[in-house]
N, C-alpha and C positions, 0 to 999 in steps of 0.2 A: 504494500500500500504506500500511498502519497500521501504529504501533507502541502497542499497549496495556498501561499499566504494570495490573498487576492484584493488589489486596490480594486473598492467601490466607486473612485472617483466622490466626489463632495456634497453629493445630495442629489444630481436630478439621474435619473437610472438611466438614463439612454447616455451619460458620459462613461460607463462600464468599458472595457477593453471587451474586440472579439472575443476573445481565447478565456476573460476573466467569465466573460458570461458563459461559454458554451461548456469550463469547467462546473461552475454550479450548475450546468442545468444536466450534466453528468452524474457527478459524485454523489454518493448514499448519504455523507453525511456532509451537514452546510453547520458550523460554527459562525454566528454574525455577532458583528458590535454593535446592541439593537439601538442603542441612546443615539448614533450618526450615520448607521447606514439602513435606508429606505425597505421596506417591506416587500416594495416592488422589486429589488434587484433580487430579493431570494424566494422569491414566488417563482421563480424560473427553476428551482430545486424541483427532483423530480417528484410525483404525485408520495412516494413510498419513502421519500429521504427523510431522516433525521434530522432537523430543523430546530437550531436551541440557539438565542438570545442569549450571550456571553455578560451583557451586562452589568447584571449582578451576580457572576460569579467568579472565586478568584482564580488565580492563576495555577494554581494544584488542581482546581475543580475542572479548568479547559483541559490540562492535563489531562485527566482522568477520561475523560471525552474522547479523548484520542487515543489512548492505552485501549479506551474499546472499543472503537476502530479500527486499530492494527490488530486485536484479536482476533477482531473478523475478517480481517482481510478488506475494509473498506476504505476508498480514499474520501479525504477530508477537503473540502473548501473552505478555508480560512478564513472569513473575508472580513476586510478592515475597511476605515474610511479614506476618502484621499490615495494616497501612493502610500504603502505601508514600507516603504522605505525611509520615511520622515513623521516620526514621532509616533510612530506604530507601534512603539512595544514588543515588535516580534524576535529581536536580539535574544530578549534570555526563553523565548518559546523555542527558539532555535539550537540556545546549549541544552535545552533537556532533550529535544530532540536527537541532537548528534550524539545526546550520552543513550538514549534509549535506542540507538543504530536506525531511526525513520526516517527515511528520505524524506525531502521537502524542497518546494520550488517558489519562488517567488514572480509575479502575476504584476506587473506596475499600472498603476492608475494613476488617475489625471489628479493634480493638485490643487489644494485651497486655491494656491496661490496663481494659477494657472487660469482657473474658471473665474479666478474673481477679476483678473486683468481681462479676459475675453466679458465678462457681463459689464464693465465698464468701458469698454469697445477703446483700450489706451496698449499701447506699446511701453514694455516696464524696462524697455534700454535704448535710451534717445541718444542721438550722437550729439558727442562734446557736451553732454550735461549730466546723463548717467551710463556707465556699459559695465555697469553691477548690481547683481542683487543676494543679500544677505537675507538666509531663512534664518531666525532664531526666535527665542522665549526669553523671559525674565522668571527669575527663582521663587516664586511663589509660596508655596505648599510643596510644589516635586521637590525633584533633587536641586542642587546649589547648581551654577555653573562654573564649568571650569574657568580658574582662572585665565583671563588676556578674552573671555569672552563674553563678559560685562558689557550691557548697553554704554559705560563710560571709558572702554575700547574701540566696541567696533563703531563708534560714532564718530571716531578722528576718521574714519577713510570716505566719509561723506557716501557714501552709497545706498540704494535705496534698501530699506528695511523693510522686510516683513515678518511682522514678530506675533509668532502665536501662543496661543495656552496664557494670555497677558490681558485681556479684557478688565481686569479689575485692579489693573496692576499701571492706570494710566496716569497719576500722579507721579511716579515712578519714571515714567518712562519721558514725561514732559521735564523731568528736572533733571536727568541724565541728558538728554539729547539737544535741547535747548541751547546748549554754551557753543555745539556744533554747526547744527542746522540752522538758530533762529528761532523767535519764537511765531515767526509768521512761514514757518515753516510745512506747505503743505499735509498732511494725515487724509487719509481714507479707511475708514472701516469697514468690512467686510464681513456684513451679518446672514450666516446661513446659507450662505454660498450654495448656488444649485437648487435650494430646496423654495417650495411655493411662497415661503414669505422673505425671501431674500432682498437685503436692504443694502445699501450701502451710504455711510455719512461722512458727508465731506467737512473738513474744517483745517482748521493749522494744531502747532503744535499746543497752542496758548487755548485754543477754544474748543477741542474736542474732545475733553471730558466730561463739560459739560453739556455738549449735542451728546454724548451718550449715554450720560444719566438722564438729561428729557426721554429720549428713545426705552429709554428701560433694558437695556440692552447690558446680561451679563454674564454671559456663556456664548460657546459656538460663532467668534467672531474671530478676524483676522487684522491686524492693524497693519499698515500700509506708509511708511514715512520716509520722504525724499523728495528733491529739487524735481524731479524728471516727473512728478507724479500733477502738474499743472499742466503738461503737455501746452503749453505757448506754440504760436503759430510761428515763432523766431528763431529754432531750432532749426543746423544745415540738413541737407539732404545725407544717407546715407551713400556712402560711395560705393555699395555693392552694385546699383545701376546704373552709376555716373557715365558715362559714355567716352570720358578722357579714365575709367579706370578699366585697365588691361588684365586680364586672366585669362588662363588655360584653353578657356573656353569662351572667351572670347576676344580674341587677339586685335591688335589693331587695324584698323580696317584697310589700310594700302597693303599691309602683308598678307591679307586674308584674300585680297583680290590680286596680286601676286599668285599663290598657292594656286587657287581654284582659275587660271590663266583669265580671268575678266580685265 
């Protein structure tokens, strides 16, 4: 048997990978994170599959889910929210794994951050204003972060942040970043990404904890901070279609017409 971790993508089901889908609509048994990923992506489980809400239970208890699946000889669909590559938890489901000798494959899906730049129809690397973007959190309740990766680190490199698992954590996040960015410093938040009541609130660094405590808004959001995230009409073109820039494949046009004898 397999254990397939599988990104659900961020809320709307049709953002699911081919392969992520056509694996649960396989596997005997479907393991889901029911608090962020949609009922609709594992209704594709087949009529006879095993079907359990991970939610509230802990990590010996998924465990134990899967010890009875390899009994059986059944494969597992995993499925997380986002790309369970970033902030999935599936790291130490993988050392029990390797120590219990189960194979397991990992399935990538589309991210917060990914669907929340396409529902705001913006480009998150504008030339000569941003061509970076840093994923990270602030230490809340989880674990500490390692040090040199404090928001009063990665704010010296001016690059656009998007900092999740952080929604309640935004006084915090205005008074670290502020001495870098500004306090008129563009913010978007990113409420629900994918899912039917999906928001997004726009403000700076000085005024969007208050646009978020009118919104009521205290879980399941994604925060967004950086110069490039105004998208101004002032910004140059990129030079991947510039017509004076030359590649491989598309060479200067007097050698091209040279080549092909025109």
């Amino acid at each position: 048997m397999k254990v397939y971790f599988i990104g659900a993508g961020p809320g709307d089901p049709e953002l699911i990978t081919v392969r992520g889908l056509k694996l649960i609509e396989r596997c005997p048994v479907c393991l889901f994170a029911g608090s962020l990923v949609p009922e609709a992506v594992v209704a594709a489980a087949p009529d006879t599959a095993r079907v359990i809400d991970t939610a509230s239970l802990t990590l010996d208890d998924i465990m134990q889910e899967i010890v009875v699946a390899r009994d059986a000889g059944q494969d597992v669909a995993r499925v997380h929210s986002g790309d369970p590559s970033l902030y999935g938890a599936i790291a130490e489901q993988i050392r029990r794994l390797k120590a219990m000798g189960v194979e397991y494959e990992i399935v990538p899906g589309v991210s917060a951050y990914a669907a929340a730049a396409a529902g705001l129809g913006i480009e998150l690397t504008v030339p000569e204003v941003t061509q970076s973007l840093i994923l990270t959190r602030t230490a809340m309740k989880s674990s500490a972060m390692p040090e040199g990766e404090e928001l009063t680190s990665l704010g010296r490199t001016g690059a656009t942040l998007a900092i999740h698992l952080s929604i309640r954590n935004l006084r915090q996040i205005e008074r670290d970043l502020t001495p870098f960015y500004g306090a008129d410093c563009p913010v978007i938040v990113a409420y629900r990404v994918g899912w039917p009541d999906e928001a997004y609130i726009h403000g700076t660094l000085s005024t969007i904890r208050a646009r978020v405590q009118e919104e009521k808004i205290t879980r399941t959001a994604l925060i967004f901070v950086g110069r490039g995230l105004a998208q101004n009409d002032d910004f140059r073109d990129s030079a991947l279609y510039d017509a004076d820039h030359v590649h491989v494949l598309r060479p200067k046009r007097g050698r091209a017409s040279e080549m092909d004898g025109s």
